[in-house]
C-alpha positions in Angstrom: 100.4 147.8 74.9 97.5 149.6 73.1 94.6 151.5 74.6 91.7 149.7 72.8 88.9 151.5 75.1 90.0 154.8 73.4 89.2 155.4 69.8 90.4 158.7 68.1 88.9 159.9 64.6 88.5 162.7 62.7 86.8 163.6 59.6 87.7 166.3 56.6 86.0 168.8 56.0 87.4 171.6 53.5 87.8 175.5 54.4 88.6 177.9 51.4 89.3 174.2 49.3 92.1 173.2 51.7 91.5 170.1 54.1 91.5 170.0 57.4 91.0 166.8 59.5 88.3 167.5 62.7 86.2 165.8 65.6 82.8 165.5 64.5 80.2 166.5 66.0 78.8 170.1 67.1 81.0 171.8 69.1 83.1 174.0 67.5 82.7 177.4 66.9 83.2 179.3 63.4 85.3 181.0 64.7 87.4 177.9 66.1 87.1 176.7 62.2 88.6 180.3 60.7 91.8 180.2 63.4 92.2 176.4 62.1 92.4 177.6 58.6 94.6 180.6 59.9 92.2 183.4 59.8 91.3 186.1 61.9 87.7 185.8 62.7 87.3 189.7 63.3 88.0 190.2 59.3 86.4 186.8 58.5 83.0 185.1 58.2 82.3 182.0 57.9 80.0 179.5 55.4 79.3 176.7 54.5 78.3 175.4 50.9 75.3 173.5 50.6 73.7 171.2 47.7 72.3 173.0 44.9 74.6 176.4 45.8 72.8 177.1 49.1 75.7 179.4 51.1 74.8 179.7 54.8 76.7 182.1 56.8 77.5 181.8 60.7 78.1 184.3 63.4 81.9 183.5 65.2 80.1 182.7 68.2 77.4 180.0 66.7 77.9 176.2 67.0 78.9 174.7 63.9 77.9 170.9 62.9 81.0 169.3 61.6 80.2 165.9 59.5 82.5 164.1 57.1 83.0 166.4 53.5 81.3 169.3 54.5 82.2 172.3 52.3 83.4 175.7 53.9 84.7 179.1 52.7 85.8 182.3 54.3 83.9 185.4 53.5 86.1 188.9 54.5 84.2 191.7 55.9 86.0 194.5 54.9 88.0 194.9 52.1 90.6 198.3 51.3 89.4 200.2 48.5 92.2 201.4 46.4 
């Protein structure tokens, strides 16, 4: 028997190129998107690629709005200096 009164979907959006499937909607966090993509959100921003080049950056803490083919990367904080 199937549970018609419950629909599950997700939608892709890409982090640093790679997909990942996610609920939509606004209610994850960056950093919730960096530990999805397996990064540490104390050495990692993140952002998200607009039209036209437009990067926006978001604090860990900040709700992000996750629709169908939205475009993310990681920024690192810190880099070593050799």
């Amino acid at each position: 028997m199937s549970d018609t009164g419950r629909t599950e979907h997700t939608v892709q959006i890409t982090i640093d190129g790679r997909p990942f499937q996610v609920e939509p909607g606004h209610h994850l966090t960056a950093a919730v998107l960096l530990e999805l993509a397996g990064l540490d959100p104390s050495g990692y921003d993140l952002a998200e690629i607009r039209g036209q080049g437009e990067i926006v950056k978001f604090e860990d803490a900040e709700i992000v709005t996750v629709r169908p083919r939205k475009k993310f990367v990681s920024i690192r904080q810190v880099a070593p200096v050799a």
